[in-house]
C-alpha positions as CSV (number, residue, x, y, z in Angstrom):
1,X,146.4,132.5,-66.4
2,X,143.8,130.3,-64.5
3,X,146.5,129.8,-61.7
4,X,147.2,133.4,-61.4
5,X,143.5,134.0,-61.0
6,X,143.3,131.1,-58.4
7,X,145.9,132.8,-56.5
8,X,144.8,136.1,-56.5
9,X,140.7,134.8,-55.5
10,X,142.6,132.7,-52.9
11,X,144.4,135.8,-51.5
12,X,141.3,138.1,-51.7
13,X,139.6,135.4,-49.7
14,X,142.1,135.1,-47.0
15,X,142.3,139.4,-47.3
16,X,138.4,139.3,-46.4
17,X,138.5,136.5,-43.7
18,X,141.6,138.6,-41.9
19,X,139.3,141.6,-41.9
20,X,136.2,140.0,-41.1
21,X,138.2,138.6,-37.9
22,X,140.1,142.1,-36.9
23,X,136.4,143.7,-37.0
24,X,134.4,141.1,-34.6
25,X,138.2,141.1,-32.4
26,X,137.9,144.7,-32.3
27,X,133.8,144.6,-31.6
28,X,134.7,142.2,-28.5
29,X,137.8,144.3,-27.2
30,X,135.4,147.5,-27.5
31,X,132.6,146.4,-26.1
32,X,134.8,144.6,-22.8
33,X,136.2,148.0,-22.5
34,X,132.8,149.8,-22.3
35,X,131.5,147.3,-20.1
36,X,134.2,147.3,-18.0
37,X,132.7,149.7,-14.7
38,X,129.8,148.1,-15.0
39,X,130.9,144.5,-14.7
40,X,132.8,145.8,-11.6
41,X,129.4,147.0,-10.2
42,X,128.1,143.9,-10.9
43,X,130.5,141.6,-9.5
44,X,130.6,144.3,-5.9
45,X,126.7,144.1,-6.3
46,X,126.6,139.9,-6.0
47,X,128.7,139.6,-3.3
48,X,127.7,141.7,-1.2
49,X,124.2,139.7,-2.0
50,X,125.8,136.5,-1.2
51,X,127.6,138.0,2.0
52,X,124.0,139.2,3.0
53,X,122.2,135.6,2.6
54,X,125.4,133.6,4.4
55,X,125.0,136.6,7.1
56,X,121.1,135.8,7.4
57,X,121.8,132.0,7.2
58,X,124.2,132.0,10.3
59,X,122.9,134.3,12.4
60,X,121.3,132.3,15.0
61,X,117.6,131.9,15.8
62,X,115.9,133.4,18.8
């Protein structure tokens, strides 16, 4: 009887870890997904910052 309890806490533990995983999996994909346009923006928005400062560094002095 004690094994058969062992097994089923043991199962019931591994049940909660696999859900507990799925959710924060699921958080991550969801929230990559939202952020998606915006990290795009982001990205176009720094290098056309860098572009700007390597313009200003090589343009020559007068």
């Amino acid at each position: 009887m004690r094994s058969l309890r062992n097994s089923l806490q043991a199962k019931a533990q591994r049940g909660q870890a696999m859900v507990e995983y799925v959710v924060v999996t699921a958080g991550f994909l969801g929230f990559t997904l939202i952020g998606w346009p915006f990290l795009t923006q982001l990205i176009n928005a720094l290098h056309r910052y860098f572009q700007s400062i390597y313009y200003i560094i090589q343009s020559p002095v007068p």
